[in-house]
TORBA-534014 format. One line per 4 residues: number of its first residue (from 1); their letters; for each residue z, y, x of N, C-alpha, C. Coordinates in steps of 0.1 Angstrom, whole numbers. Each point is the difference from the previous one (the first is absolute). Example, Ala and Ser with C-alpha at 12.3 -4.5 7.8 and 13.67 -1.06 7.14 Angstrom:
2
1 = AS = 78,-57,132,0,12,-9,0,12,9 ~ -7,11,-4,0,11,9,8,11,-8
This chain:
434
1 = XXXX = -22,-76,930,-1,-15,2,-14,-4,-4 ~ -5,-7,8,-15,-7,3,0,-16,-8 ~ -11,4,-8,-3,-17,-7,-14,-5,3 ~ 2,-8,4,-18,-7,5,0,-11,-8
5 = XXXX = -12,-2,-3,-4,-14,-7,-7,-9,9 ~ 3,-11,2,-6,-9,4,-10,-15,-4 ~ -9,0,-7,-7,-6,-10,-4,-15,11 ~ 1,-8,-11,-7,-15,6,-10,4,8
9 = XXXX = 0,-10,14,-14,2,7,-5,-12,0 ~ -15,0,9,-5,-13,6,2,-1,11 ~ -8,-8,9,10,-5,15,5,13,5 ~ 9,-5,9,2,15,11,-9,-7,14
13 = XXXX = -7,10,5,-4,-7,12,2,15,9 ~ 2,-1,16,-2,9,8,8,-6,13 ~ 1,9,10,6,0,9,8,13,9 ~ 13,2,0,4,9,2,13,-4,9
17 = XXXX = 9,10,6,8,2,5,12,7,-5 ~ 12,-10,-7,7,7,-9,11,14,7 ~ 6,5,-7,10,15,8,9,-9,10 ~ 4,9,11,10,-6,8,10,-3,-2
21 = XXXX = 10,-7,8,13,-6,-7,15,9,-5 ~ 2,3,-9,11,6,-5,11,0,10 ~ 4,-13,1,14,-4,6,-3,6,14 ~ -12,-6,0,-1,2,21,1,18,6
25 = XXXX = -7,9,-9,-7,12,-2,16,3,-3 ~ 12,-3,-7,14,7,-2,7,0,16 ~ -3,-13,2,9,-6,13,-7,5,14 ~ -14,7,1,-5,1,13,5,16,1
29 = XXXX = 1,5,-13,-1,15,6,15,3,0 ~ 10,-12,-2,16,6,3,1,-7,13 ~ -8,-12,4,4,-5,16,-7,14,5 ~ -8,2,1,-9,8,7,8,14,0
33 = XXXX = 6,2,-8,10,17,2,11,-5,6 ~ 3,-14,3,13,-5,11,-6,1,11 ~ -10,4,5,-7,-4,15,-3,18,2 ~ 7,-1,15,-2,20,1,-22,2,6
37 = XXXX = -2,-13,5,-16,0,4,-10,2,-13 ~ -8,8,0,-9,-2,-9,-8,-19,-5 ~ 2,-1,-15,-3,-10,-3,-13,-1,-7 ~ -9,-8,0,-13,5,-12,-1,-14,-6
41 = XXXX = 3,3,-14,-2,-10,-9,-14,2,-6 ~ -10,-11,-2,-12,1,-3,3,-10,-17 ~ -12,9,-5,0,-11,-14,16,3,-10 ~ 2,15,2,13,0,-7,-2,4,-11
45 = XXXX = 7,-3,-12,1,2,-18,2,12,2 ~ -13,5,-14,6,15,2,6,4,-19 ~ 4,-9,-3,4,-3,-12,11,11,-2 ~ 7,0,-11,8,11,-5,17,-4,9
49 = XXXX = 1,-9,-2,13,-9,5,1,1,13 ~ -10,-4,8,-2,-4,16,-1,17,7 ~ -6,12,-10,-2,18,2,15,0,1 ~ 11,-7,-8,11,4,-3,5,-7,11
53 = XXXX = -5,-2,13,10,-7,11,-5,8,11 ~ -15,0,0,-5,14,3,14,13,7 ~ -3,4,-13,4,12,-5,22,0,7 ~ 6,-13,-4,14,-2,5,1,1,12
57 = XXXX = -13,-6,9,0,-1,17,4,14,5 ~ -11,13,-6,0,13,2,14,3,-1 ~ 5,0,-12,12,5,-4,11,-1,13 ~ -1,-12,4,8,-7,14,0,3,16
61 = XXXX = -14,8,-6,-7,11,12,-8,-7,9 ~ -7,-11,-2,-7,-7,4,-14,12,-1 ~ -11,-4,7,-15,7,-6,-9,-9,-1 ~ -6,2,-10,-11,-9,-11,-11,7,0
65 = XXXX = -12,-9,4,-13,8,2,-10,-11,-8 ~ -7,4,-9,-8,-6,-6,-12,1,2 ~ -10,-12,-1,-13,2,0,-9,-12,-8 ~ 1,6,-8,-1,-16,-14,12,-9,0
69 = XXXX = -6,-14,-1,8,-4,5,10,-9,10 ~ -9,9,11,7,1,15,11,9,1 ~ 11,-2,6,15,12,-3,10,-6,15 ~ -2,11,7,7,-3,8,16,10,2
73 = XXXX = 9,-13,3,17,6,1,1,2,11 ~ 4,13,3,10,5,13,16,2,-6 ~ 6,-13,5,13,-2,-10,13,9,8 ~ 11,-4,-5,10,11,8,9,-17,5
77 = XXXX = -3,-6,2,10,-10,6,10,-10,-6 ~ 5,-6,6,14,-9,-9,13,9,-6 ~ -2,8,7,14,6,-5,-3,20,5 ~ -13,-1,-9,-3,19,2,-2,1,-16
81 = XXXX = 1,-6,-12,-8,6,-13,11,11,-2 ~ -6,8,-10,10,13,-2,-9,7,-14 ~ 9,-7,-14,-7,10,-10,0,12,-1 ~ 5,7,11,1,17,-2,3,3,-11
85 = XXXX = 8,-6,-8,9,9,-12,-4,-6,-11 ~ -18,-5,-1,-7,-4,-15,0,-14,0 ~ 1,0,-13,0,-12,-10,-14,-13,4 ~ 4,-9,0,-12,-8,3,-5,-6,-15
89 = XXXX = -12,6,2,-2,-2,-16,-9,-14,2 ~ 3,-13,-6,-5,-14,0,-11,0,-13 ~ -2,9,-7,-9,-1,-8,3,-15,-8 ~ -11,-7,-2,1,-12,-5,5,-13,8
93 = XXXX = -3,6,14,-1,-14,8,14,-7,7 ~ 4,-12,-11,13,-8,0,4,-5,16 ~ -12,-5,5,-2,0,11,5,7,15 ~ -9,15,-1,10,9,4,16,2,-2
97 = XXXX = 2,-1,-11,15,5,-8,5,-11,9 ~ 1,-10,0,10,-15,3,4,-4,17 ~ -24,7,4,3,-3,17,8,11,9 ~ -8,11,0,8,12,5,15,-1,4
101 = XXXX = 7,-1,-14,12,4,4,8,-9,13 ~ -4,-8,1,3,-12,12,0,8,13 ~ -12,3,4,0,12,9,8,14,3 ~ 1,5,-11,11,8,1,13,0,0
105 = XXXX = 2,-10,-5,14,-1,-1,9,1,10 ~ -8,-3,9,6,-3,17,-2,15,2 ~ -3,9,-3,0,17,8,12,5,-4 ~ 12,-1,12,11,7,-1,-3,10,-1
109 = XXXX = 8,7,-8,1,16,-2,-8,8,-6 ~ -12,-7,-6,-8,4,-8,0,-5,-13 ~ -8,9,-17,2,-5,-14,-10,-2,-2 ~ -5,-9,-8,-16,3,-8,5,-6,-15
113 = XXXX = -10,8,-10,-2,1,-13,-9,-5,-5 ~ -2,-10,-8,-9,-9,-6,-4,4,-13 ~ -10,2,-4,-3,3,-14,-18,-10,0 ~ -2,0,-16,-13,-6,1,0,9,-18
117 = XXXX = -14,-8,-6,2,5,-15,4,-10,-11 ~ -3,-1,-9,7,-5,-12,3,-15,2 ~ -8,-7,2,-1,-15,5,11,2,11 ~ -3,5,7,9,-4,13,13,2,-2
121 = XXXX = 3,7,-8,14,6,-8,4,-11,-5 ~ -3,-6,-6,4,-15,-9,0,-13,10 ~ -3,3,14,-1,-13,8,10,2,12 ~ 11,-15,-4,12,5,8,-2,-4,14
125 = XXXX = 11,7,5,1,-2,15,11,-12,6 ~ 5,0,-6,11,-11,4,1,-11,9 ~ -16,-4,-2,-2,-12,10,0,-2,14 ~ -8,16,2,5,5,13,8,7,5
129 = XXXX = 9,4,-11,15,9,1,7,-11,5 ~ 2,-12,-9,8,-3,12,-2,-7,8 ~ -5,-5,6,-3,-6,19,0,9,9 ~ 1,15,-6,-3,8,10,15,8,3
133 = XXXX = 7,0,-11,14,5,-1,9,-14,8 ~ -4,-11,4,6,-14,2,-6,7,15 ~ -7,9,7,-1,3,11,6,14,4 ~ 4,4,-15,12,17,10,-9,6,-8
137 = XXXX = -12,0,-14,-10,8,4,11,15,-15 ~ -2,8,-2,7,6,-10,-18,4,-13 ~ 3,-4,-9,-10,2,-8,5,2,-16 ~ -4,15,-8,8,4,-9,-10,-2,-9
141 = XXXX = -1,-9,-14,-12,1,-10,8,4,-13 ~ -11,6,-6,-1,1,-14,8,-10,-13 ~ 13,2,0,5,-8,-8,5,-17,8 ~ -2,3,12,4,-10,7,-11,-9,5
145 = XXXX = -10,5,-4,-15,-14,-1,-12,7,3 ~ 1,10,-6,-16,8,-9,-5,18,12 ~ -11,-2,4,-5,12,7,5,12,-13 ~ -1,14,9,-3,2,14,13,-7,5
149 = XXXX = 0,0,9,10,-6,14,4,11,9 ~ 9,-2,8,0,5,12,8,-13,13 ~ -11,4,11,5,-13,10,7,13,11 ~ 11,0,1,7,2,14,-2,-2,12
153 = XXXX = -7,1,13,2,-8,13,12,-6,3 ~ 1,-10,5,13,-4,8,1,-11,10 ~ 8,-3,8,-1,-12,10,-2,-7,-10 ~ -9,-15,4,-6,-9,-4,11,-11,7
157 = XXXX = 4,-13,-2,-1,-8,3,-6,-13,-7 ~ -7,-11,13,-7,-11,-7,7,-8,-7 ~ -5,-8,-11,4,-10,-5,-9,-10,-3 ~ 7,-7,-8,-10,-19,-4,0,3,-13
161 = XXXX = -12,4,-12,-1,2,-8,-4,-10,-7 ~ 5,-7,-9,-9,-9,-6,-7,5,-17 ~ -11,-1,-1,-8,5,-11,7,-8,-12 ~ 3,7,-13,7,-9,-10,-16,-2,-11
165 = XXXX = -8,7,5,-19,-4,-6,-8,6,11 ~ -10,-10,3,-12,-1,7,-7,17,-1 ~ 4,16,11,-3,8,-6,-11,5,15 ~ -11,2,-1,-5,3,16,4,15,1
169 = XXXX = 2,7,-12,7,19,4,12,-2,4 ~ 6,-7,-10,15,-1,7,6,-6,12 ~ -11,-9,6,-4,-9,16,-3,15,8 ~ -8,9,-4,-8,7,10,13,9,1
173 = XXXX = 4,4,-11,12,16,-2,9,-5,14 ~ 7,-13,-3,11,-7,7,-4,2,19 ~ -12,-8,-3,-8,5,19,-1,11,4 ~ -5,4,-4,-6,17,1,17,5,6
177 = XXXX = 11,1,-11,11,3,6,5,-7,10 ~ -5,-11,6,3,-12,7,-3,8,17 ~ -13,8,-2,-2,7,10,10,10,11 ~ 7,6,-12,10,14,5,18,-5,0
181 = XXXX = -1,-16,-3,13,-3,-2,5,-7,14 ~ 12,2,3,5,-11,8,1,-10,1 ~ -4,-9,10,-3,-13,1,-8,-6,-10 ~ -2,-18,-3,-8,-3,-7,0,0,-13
185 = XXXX = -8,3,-10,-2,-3,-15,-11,-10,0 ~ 9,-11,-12,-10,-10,-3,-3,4,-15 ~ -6,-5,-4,-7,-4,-15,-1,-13,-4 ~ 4,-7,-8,0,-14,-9,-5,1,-9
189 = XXXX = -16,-8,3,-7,1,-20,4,-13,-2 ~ 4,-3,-17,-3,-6,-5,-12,-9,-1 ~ -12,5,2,-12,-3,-1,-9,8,8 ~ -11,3,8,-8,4,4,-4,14,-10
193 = XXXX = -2,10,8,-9,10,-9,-9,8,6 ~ -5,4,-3,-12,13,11,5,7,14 ~ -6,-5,8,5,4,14,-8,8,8 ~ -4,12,-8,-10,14,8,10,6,11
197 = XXXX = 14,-3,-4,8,14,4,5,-9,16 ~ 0,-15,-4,4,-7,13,-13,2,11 ~ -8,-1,-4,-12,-4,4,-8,13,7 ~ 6,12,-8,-2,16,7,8,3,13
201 = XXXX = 11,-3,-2,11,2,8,1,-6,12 ~ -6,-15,1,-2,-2,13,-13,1,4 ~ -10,5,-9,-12,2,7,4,16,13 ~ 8,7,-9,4,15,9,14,-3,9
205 = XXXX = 2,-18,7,10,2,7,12,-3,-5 ~ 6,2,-11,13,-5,-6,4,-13,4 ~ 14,-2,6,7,-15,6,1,-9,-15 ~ -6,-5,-6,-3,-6,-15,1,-15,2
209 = XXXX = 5,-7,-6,-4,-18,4,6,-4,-16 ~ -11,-11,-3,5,-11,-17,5,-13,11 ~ 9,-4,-9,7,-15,5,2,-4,-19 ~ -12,-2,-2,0,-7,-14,1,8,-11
213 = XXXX = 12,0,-4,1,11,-13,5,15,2 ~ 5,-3,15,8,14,6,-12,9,10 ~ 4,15,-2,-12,4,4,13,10,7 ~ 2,3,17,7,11,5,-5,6,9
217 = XXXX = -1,13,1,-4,14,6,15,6,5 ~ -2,5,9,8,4,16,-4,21,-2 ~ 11,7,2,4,14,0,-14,-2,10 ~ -4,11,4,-13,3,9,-1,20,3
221 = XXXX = -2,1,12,-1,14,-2,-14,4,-5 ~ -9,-7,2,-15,12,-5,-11,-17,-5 ~ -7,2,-3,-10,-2,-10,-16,0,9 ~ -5,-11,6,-11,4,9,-14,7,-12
225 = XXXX = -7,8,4,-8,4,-8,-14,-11,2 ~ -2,-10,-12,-14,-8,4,-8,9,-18 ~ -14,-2,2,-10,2,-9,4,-10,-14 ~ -2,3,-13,2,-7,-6,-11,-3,-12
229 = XXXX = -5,-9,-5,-10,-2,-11,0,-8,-13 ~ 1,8,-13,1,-6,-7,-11,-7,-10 ~ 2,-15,-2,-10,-5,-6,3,7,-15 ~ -12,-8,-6,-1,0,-13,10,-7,-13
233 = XXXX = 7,7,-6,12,-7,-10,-4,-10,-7 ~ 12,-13,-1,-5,-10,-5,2,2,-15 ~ 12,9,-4,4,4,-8,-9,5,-13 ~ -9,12,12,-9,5,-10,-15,-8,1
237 = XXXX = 0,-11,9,-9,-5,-4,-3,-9,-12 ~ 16,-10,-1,0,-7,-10,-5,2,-14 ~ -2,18,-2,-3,5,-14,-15,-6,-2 ~ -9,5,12,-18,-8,-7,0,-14,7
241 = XXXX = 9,-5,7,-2,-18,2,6,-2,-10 ~ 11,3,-8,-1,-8,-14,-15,7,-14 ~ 0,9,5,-8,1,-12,-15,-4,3 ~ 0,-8,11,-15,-6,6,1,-15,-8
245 = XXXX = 17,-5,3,3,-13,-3,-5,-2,-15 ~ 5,13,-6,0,1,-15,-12,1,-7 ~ -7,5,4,-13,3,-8,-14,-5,3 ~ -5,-11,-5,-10,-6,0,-12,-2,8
249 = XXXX = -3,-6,12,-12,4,7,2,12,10 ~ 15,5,3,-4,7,12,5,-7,12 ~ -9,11,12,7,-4,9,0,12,12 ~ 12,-1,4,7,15,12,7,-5,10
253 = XXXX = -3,10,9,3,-3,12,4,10,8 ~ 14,4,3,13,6,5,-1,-1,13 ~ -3,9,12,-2,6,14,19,1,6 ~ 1,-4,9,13,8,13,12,-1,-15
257 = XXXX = 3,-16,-7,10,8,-9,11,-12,13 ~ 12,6,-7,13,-4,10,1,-14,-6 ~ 4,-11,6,2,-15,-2,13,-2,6 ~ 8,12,5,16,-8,5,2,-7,-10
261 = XXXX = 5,-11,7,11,-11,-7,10,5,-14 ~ 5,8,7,18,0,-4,-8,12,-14 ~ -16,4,-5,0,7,-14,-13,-9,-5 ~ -3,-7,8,-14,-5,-8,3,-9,-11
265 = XXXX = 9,3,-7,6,-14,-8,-6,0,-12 ~ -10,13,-4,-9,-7,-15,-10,-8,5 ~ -8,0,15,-9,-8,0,-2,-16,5 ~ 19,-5,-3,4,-14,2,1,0,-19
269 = XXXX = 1,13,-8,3,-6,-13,-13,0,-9 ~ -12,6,11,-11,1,-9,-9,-12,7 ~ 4,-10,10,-1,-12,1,6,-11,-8 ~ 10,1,-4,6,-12,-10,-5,3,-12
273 = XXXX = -9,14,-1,-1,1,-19,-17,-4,1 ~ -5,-4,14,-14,-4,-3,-7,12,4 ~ 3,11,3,-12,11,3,-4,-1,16 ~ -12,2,0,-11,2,10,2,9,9
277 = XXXX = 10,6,9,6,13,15,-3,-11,10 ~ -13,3,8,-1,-7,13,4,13,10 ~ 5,-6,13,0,12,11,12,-9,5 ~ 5,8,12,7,-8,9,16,8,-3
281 = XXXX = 8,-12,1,12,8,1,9,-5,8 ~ 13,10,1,8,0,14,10,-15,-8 ~ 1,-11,12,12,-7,-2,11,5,3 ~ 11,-4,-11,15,5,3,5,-2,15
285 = XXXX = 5,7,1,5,5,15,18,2,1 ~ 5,-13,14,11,2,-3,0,4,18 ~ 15,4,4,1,3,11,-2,14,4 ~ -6,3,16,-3,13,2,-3,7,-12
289 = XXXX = -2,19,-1,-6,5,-6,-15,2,5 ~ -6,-5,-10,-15,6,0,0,18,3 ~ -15,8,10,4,14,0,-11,3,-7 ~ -11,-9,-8,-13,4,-2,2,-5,-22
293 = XXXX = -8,7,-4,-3,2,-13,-16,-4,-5 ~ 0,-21,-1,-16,-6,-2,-3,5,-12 ~ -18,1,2,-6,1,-15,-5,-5,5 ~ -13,-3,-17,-8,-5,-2,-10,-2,-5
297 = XXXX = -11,-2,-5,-13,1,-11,4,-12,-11 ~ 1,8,-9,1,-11,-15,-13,-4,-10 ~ -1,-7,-1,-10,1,-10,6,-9,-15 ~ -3,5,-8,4,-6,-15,-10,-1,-8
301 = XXXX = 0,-12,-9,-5,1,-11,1,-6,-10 ~ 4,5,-17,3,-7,-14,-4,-15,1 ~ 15,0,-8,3,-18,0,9,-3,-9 ~ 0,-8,-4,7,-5,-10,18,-2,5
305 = XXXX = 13,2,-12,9,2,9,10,-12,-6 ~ 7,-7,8,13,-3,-7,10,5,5 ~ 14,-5,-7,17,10,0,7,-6,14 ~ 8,7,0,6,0,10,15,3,-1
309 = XXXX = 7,-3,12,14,6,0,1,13,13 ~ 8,5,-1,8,12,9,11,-3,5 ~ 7,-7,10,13,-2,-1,8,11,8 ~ 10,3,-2,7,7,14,-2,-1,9
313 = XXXX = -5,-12,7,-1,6,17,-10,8,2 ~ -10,-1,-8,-15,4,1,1,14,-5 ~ 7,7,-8,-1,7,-5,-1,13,8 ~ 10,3,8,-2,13,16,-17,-3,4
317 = XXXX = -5,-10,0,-13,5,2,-14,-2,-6 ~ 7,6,-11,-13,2,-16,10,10,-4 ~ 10,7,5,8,10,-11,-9,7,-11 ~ -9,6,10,-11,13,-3,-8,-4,-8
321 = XXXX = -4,-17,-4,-10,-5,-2,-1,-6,-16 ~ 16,3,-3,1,-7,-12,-4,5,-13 ~ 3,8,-1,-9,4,-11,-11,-5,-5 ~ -9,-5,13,-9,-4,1,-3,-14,-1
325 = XXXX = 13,-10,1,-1,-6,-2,3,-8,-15 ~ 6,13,-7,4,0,-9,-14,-5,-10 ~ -8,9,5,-17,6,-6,-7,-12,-3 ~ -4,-5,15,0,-15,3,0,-13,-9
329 = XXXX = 14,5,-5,8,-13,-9,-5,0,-14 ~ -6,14,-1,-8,-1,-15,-7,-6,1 ~ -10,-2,8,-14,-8,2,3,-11,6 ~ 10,-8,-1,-2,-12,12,4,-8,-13
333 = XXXX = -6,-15,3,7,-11,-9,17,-6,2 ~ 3,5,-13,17,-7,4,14,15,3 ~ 9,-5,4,9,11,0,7,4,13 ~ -2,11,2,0,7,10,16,8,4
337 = XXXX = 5,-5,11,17,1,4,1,13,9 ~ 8,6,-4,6,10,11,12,-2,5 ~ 7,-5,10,13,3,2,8,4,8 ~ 12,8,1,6,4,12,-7,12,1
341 = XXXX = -4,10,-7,-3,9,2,7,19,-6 ~ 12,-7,2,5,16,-5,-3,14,9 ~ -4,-3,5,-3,14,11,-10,2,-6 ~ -9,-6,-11,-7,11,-6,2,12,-11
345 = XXXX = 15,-2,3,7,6,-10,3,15,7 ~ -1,3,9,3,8,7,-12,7,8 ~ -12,-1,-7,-9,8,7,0,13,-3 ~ -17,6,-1,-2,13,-10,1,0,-13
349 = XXXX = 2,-14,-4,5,1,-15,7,-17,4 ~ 5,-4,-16,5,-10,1,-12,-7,-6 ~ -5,-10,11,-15,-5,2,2,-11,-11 ~ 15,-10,-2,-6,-9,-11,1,1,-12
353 = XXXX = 9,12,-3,-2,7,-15,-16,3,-1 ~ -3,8,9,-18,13,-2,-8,-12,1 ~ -4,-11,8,-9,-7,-5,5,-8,-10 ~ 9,-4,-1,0,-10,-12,-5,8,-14
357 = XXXX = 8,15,-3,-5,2,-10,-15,5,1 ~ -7,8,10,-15,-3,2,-10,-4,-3 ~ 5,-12,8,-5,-16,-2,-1,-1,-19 ~ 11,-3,-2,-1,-4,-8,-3,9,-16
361 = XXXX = -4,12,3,-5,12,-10,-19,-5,3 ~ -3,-9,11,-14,-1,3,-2,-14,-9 ~ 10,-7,0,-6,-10,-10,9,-20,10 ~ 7,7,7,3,-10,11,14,-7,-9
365 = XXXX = -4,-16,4,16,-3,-3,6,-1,10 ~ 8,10,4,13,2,10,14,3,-5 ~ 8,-2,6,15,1,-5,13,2,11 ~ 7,7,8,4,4,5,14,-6,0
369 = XXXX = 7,-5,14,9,-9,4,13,15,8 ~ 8,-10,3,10,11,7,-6,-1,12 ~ -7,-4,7,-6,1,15,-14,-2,0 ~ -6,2,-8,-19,0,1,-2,-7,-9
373 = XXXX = -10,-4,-6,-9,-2,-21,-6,-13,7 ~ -1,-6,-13,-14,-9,-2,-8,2,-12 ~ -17,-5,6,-7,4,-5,-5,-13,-4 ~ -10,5,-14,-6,-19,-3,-10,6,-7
377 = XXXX = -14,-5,10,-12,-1,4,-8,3,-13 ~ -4,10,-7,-5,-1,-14,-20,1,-1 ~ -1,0,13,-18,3,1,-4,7,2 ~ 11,12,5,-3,15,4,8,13,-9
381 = XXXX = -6,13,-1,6,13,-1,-12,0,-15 ~ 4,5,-11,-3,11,-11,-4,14,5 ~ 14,5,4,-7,11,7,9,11,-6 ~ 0,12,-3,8,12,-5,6,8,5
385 = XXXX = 10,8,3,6,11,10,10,-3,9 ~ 1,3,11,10,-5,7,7,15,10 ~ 15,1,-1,6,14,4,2,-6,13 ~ -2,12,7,3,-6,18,12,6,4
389 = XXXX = 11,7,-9,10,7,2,-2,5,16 ~ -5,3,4,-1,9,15,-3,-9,12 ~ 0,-16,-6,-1,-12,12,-13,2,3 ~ -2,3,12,-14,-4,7,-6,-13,-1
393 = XXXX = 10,-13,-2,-6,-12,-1,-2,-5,-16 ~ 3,5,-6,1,-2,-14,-14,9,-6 ~ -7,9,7,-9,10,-7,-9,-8,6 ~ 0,-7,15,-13,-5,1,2,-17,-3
397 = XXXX = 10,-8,-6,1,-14,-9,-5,4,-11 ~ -4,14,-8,-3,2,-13,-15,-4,1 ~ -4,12,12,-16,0,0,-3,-12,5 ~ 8,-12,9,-9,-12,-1,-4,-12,-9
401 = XXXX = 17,2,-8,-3,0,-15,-10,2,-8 ~ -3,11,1,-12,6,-8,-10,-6,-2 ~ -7,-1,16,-13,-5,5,0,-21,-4 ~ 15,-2,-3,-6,-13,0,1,-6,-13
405 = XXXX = 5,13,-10,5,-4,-16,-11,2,-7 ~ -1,-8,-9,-9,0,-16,-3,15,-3 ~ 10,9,-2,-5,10,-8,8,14,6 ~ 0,1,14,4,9,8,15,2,4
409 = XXXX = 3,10,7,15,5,0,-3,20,5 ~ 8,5,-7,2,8,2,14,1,7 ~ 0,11,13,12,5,9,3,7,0 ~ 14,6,-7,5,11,-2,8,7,13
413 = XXXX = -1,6,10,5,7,11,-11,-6,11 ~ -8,-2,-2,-9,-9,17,-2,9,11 ~ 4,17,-6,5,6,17,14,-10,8 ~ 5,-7,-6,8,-2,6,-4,-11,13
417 = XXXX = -12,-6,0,-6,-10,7,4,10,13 ~ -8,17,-3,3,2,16,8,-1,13 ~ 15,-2,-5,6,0,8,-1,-10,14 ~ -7,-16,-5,-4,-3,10,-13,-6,1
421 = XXXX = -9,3,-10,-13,-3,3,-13,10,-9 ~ 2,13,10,-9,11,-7,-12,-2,0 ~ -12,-12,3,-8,0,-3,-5,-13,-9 ~ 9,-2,-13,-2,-14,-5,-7,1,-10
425 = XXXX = -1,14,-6,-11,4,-8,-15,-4,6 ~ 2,6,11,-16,0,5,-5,-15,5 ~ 11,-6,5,1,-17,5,-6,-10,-11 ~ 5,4,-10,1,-10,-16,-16,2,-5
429 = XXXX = -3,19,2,-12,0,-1,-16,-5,8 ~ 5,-5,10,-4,1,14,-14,-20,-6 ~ 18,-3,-4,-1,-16,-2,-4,-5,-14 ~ -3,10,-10,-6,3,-9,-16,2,0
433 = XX = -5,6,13,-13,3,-1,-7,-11,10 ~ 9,-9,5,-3,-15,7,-10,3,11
């Protein structure tokens, strides 16, 4: 286990291009193994999580050709994957674990085996267990909930699912099966949430239409093969646009990051707290599906912050981000709301336990609710150790922590950043030497 220290800086200044999009980089290379034509995704993550989707396509007998990262799928079709006997190891990535099985589930006559490692072991499946059993699907977990798994093939039929929380894996798991099932499946959000998986699907041809909150996909035999490109994550960008916001006199400026609507939701929250993100962004979009994925050039720079709220509807698109917003709430004047947010209970760690105690081992007044914390605005971070328990977003909330506290932070695990942003060492440094 890796500990980095992160020491107060002075401005950050640079200009760079943050890693590609997590979500998009999970969802292009499982559309792209549904299409039997060779697909070439450009600008794909080559992160530890996104290797691990990689690596499941092969398994499925798809072929994966890499070349940085450019990676083109020669997939086996809607209804050709075949694990040949082995285990599909999901490594860390929740994502994988939740969307996949949607897909398979519809392969009559065929088994697959789910395994990931320790984290993934502790993160249940249920959510997608059942909407997919409410379509015929047969799926056997660990204690009833808990990987490894096994999903069965079986006839599929469609149904009207309505989401009991705003979940875009458990939106995509449900479609994805939506493909190989009989007649139509709809989806009912609650609230709007990230729509890569809608927005892939019919860029490759899928019969897909939203009529408001309902989103339904039509059985289809094949999958047209189009090119696919992933921007830059908004997710992992948020790490140095807040720590630009945070730290005195800088100012940065973010290349090709993604601005969909349905995730950009820290940078409507880092406009009501007063911070400086110029660049253009996508208006909410109701109706058709969109088949294209906008970015944008951001530019940021330190500003003084006040509090804010988080309410439920908002929350599906800032999920990723809160932590961050959590961070935020140290430094802003006034007290800072989270709410409706229990799905961060269910990440790679349970996200409002790990920051709250974090947070609050750095010197933060936070305090932790049954659905997301509030925070009250103290002037900033002290500084001291912060455990990333294996969270990729929690090792790099420490180091931006670090960089904007009195008297540093040290990060206990910050290999864990790699999973979705392997070059944040060198980024952080990058924007250090201005």
């Amino acid at each position: 286990m890796t500990t980095a220290r992160f020491d107060p800086s002075g401005p950050l200044q640079g200009r760079f291009t943050p890693p590609s999009d997590k979500s998009i980089s999970h969802r292009a290379a499982i559309v792209a193994a549904m299409a039997r034509e060779p697909v070439t995704i450009t600008d794909y993550l080559t992160g530890e999580d996104t290797l691990s989707t990689l690596a499941a396509m092969e398994a499925l007998g798809a072929e994966v050709r890499r070349d940085g990262d450019r990676v083109v799928v020669r997939g086996v079709g809607l209804r050709g994957p075949d694990a040949r006997g082995a285990t599909i190891d999901v490594g860390n990535a929740g994502t994988l674990m939740r969307l996949l099985p949607g897909w398979l589930a519809g392969q009559e006559g065929r088994s697959y085996r789910f395994d990931g490692d320790d984290s993934i072991r502790r993160r249940p499946v249920d959510r997608i267990a059942d909407p997919l059993r409410t379509m015929g699907a047969e799926i056997d977990a660990t204690d009833g909930r808990l990987p490894p798994f096994v999903v069965r093939g079986t006839a599929l039929t469609g149904v009207e699912y309505r989401l009991p929380v705003a979940s875009a894996q458990v939106k995509s798991c449900v479609l994805l099966a939506g493909l190989v099932a009989d007649g139509a499946t709809t989806v009912v959000e609650p609230v709007a949430s990230r729509d890569h998986t809608e927005r892939m699907l019919a860029r490759l041809g899928a019969p897909l239409r939203r009529d408001g909150d309902r989103i339904t996909v039509d059985r289809v035999d094949e999958l047209h093969a189009q090119d696919l490109h992933v921007p830059a994550d908004l997710s992992s960008a948020a790490f140095p646009i807040v720590a630009a916001v945070l730290v005195p006199g800088s100012h940065v400026v973010l290349d090709d990051v993604n601005v969909n609507w349905t995730r950009a939701g820290i940078l409507s929250v880092l406009d009501r707290m007063g911070a400086t993100v110029v660049g253009e962004r996508e208006a909410r979009r109701d109706g058709a599906v969109p088949t294209d994925e906008p970015a944008a050039t951001l530019e940021i720079r330190a500003g003084e912050l006040r509090a804010t709220t988080v309410e439920a509807d908002e929350v599906p698109l800032v999920i990723d981000e809160l932590p961050l917003v959590a961070l935020l709430g140290a430094f802003a004047e006034g007290e800072t709301v989270v709410r409706g947010a229990e799905e961060l209970r269910h990440k790679e760690t349970d996200r409002i336990a790990t920051v709250v105690e974090g947070l609050s081992a750095l010197g933060a007044d936070i305090e932790a609710t049954a659905d997301g914390f509030v925070v009250r605005g103290s002037g900033g971070l002290r500084g001291g150790t912060i455990h990333a328990h294996g969270d990729h977003r929690l090792a790099m909330l420490g180091a931006v922590a670090g960089l904007a506290s009195r008297d540093g932070v040290d990060v206990v695990g910050m290999e864990a950043a790699e999973v979705s942003y392997p070059r944040f060492g060198d980024d952080v440094a990058r924007l250090l030497r201005g």
